[in-house]
N, C-alpha and C positions, 0 to 999 in steps of 0.2 A: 475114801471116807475115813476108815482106820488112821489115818496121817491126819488129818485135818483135827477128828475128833483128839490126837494126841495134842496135839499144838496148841488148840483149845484148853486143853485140859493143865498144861505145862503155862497160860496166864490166868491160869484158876476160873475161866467161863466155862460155864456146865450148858449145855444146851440140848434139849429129847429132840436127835438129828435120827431121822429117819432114811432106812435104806431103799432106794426104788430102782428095779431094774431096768437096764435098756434098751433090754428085747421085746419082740414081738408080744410075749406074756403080757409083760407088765405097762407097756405103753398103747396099746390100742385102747383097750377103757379109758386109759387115761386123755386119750386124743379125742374118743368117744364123748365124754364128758366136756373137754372144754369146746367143741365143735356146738354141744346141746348149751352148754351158758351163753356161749358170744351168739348164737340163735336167737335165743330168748331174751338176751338183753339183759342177762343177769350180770355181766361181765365187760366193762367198758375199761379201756385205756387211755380214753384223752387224750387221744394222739400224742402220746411219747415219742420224743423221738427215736431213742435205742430202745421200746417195744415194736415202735412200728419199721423200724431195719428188722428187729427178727422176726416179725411176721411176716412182714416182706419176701425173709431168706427162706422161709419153713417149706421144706419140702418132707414129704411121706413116701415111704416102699412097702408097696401091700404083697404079701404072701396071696400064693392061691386061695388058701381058705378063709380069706376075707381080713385077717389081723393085718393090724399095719407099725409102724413106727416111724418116729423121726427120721429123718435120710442126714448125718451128721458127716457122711461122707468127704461133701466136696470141702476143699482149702480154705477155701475164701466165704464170708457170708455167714456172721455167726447169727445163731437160733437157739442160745442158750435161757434168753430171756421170757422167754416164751413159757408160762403157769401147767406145761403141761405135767412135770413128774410135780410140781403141789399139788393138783388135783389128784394125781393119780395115789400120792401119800393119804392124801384126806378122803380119800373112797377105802380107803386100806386100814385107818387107825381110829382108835375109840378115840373119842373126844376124853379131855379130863374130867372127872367128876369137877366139881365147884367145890369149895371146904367152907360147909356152914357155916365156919366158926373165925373165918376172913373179915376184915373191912376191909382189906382192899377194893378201892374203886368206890367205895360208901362214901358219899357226903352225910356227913355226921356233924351235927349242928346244938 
């Protein structure tokens, strides 16, 4: 992330790129959470093509004590496309306040 954010930074885009781990910590909620949206129907892909090859590929490895995580393992069969470290960010980060004092997004007439 530290390289990408430079890269970024070096054609002058700024972006609040949040960090999210790939361990057991930090991705079981996060796996937890998108299991409970595509349940509830909160969460539809329209059958993408490259969403539905990485859900397709998505496999999990659970520790004894129940946590699990993405299996990123095998060679072949990426699963990168797959919303599970966005959720796991947006279970993690304050949303931004709004600025009173914006029109953005105002139709103003």
């Amino acid at each position: 992330m530290d390289v990408l954010k430079k890269e970024l930074e070096a054609i002058g885009l700024q972006l609040a790129l949040q960090p999210n781990g790939q361990g057991f910590r930090d991705m079981s909620p996060a796996l937890d959470t998108l299991e409970a949206e595509l349940l509830n129907h909160r969460i539809a892909q329209g059958m993408h093509p490259v969403l539905t090859m990485c859900a397709a590929n998505a496999t999990t490895t659970r520790r004894p004590a129940g946590n699990r995580k993405l299996d990123k393992g095998r060679a072949t069969g990426r699963q990168d496309g797959i919303l599970t470290m966005a959720l796991g960010v947006a279970q993690t980060t304050e949303a931004p306040k709004p600025d009173p004092y914006s029109t953005r997004g105002l139709l103003i007439l």
